[in-house]
N, C-alpha and C positions, 0 to 999 in steps of 0.2 A: 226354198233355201235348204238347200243340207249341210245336215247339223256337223259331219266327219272333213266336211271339205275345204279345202285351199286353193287360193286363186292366188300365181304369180305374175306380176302384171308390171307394167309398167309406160308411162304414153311415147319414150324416146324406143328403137330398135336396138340391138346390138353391146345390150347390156347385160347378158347374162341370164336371161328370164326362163331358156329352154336348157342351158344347162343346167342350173339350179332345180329347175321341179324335176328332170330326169334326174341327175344322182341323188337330190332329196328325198325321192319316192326310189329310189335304187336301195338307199339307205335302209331304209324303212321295213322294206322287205326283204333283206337280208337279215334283219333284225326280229322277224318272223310276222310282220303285219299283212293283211292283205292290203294292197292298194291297188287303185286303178287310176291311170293318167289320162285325161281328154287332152286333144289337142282341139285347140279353137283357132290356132294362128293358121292360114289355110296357104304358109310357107312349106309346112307339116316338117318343120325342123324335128319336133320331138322325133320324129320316126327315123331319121337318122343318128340323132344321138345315141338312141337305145336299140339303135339295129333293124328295127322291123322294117324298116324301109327299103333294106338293104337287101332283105330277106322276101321282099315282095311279099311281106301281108298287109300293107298301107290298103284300104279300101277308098283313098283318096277324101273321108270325111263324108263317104255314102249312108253308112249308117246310121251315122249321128242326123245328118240332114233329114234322112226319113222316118227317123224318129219323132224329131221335133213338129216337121210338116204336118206328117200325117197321125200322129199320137198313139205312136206304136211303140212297143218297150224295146228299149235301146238292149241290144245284146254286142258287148263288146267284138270286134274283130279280130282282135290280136290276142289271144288267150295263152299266159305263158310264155311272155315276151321275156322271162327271167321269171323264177320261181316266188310265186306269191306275187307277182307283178303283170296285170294285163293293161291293155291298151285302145282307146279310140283314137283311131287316125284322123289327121284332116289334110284337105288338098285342095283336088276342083271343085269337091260338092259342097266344101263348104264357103266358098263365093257366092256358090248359088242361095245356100241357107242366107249369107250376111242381107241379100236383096230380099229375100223373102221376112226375115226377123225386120228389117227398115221400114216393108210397108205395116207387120203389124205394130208396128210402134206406133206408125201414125195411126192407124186405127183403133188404137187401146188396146190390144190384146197381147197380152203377158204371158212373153217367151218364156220369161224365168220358171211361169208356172208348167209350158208346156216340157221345160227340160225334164223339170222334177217329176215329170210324169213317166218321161220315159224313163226315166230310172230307178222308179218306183220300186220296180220287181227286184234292183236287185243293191239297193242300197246296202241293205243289213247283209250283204256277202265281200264287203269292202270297212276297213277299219278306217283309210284315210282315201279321199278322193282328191287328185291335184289336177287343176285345170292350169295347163301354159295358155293364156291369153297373148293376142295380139298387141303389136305396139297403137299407140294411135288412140282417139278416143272416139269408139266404132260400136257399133251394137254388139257387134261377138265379144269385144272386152268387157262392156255391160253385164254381157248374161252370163260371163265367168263370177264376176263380181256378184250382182243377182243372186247365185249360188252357191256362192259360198259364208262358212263362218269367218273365216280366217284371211285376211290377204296380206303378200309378201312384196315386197317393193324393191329390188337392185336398182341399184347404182352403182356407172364407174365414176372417174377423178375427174372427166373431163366436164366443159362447163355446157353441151348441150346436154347431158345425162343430165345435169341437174336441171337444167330449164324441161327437161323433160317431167322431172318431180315434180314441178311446178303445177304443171297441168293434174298430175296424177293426185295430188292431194286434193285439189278442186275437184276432180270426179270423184273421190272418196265419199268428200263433205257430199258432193251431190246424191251420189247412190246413197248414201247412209241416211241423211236428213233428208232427203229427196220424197224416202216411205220405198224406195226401190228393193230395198235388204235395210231393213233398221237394225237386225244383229249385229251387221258387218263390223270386225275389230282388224285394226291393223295391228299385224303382230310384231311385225318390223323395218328396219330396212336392212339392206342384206350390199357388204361393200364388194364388188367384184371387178377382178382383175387389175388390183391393188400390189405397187411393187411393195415387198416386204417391207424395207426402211423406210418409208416415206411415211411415217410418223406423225407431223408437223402437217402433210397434208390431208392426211387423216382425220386429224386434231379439227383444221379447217371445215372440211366437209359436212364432219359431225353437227359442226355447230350451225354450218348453210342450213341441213336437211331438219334440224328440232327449230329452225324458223318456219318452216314452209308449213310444218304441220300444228294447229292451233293443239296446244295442250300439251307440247312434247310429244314425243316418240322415240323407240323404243331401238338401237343400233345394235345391230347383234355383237358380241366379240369378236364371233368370228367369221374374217375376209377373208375372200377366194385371193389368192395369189393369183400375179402374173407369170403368163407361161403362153407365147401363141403358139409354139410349135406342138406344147401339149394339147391344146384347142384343136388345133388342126387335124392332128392325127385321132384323136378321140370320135370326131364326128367321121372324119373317113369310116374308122372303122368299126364306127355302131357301137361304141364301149363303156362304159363310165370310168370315172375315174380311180375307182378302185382295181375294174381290168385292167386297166392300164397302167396301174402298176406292176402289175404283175407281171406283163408282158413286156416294159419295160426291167421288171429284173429279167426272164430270160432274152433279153436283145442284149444284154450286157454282159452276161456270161460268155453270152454264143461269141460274144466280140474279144471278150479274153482269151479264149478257147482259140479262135482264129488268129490273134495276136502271136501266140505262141507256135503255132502248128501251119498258120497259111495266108501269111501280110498279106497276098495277091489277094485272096479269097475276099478279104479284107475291107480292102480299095473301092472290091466292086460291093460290098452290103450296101451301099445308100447311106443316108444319115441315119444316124443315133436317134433313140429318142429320148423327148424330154429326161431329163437329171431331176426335172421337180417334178418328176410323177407321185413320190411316197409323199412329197407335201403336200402336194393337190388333194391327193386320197386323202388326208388326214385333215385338210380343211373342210370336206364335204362331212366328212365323218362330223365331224364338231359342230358344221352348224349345222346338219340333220336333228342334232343333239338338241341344239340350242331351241330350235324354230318350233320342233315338235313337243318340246319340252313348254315351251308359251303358250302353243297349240294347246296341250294337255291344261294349261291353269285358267284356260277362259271359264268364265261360271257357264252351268248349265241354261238353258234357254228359261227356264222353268224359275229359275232364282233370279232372270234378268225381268222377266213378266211380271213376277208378284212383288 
């Protein structure tokens, strides 16, 4: 288990799991921390949200698999994927890994420990480590869990996301009770792609998600807004949501500009983009704040042993 890391998970797809730990860990290190992000889902989404995929450094999830296989020290692929921010990619090889970590399962042998091996060398050169896990309840979502301290749970409003939590809190209890990671604390759940007013179903949700989990749980303030056309355009272009503000204010100038001087010009720009870019950016902002801030108050390992 490593003591810096987060695992965002959840057992339904298409809830927010890879945009969340890419501009969380965007956040983070714009903020001056070192992090590194794994990808375990072998969609290798993350490497499109954050560009590298784009950019052809995805090693398709080679490293990480030959790390684990063969118990070699994991040396990131993507160095510098954004300033203070690198990356392990995942793709084809890590199919291969899921088939390879299955039969050591059935044989006892303990992936979790071989991850932590490869990263042995360079744990102490990373402040936070985010793993995006897979949907589904799969060995790669295990040995995200496995290693980490911390794990994050999205949800959208709709009712197979929750049935998807359903499952996700029974893996929790399992991993946790299980003796698989007994640190493992859930830090929250995280509501995404939540239209602003909808208040009431909010209210709702809340109350579904602090059933499912024994003891309560912890909901963050603050939800991701809806926006697809800003989802859209963010993963085209390799961005987080804070670029995308930005790029968003000059697509909006350039269209006043052309407003005035060239309607034709105009016609032909394509669409606009998103109008909720500055709230987007400003919801990751906050719950970067929030997540990493629950992150920071878990007790030490050392005060939970004795």
């Amino acid at each position: 288990m490593l003591t810096r890391a987060i695992a965002v998970s959840n057992g339904k797809g298409g809830v927010g799991k890879t945009s969340i730990a890419a501009n969380v860990a965007a956040v983070a290190a714009v903020s001056g921390w070192q992090v590194l992000v794994i990808d375990l889902d072998p969609q290798g989404n993350l490497g499109s949200d954050l560009g590298y995929k784009q950019l052809g450094l995805s090693d398709e999830g080679e490293a990480l698999a030959q790390a684990i296989q063969f118990e070699r020290q994991l040396v990131p692929p993507a160095i510098g994927v954004r300033p203070n921010l690198d990356a392990v990619p995942a793709g084809r090889a890590t199919l291969d890994l899921a088939a390879v970590l299955q039969q050591r399962q059935i044989n006892g042998v303990s992936s979790a420990a071989a991850l932590a091996a490869a990263l042995a060398s360079i744990e102490e050169d990373y402040d936070l480590v985010v793993f995006d896990c897979p949907p589904g309840d799969n060995v790669l979502g295990d040995l995200g869990l496995a290693a980490s301290r911390g794990l994050v749970v999205p949800v959208r409003f709709d009712s197979g996301s929750l049935d998807g939590l359903e499952l996700m809190a029974a893996r929790f209890s399992r991993v946790k009770a299980g003796g698989l990671n007994p640190h493992l604390e859930l830090l929250g759940i995280v509501l995404f792609d939540f239209p602003l007013r909808a208040t009431a179903l909010r209210s709702q949700v809340e109350d579904e998600l602090r059933r499912d989990f024994a003891g309560g749980v912890r909901v963050f303030t603050t939800a991701i807004r809806h926006s697809q056309r800003a989802a859209f355009d963010m993963r085209r272009e390799g961005i987080t949501a804070a670029e995308y503000e930005l790029l968003a204010e000059t697509d909006r100038s350039n269209r006043l500009d052309l407003l005035k001087t060239n309607r034709a010009a105009l016609k032909e720009a394509g669409p606009a983009l998103s109008q909720a870019a500055a709230g987007i950016a400003d919801d990751y902002v906050a719950l970067a704040n929030e997540l990493l801030g629950a992150f920071a108050e878990l007790p030490d390992l050392d005060e939970v042993t004795t």
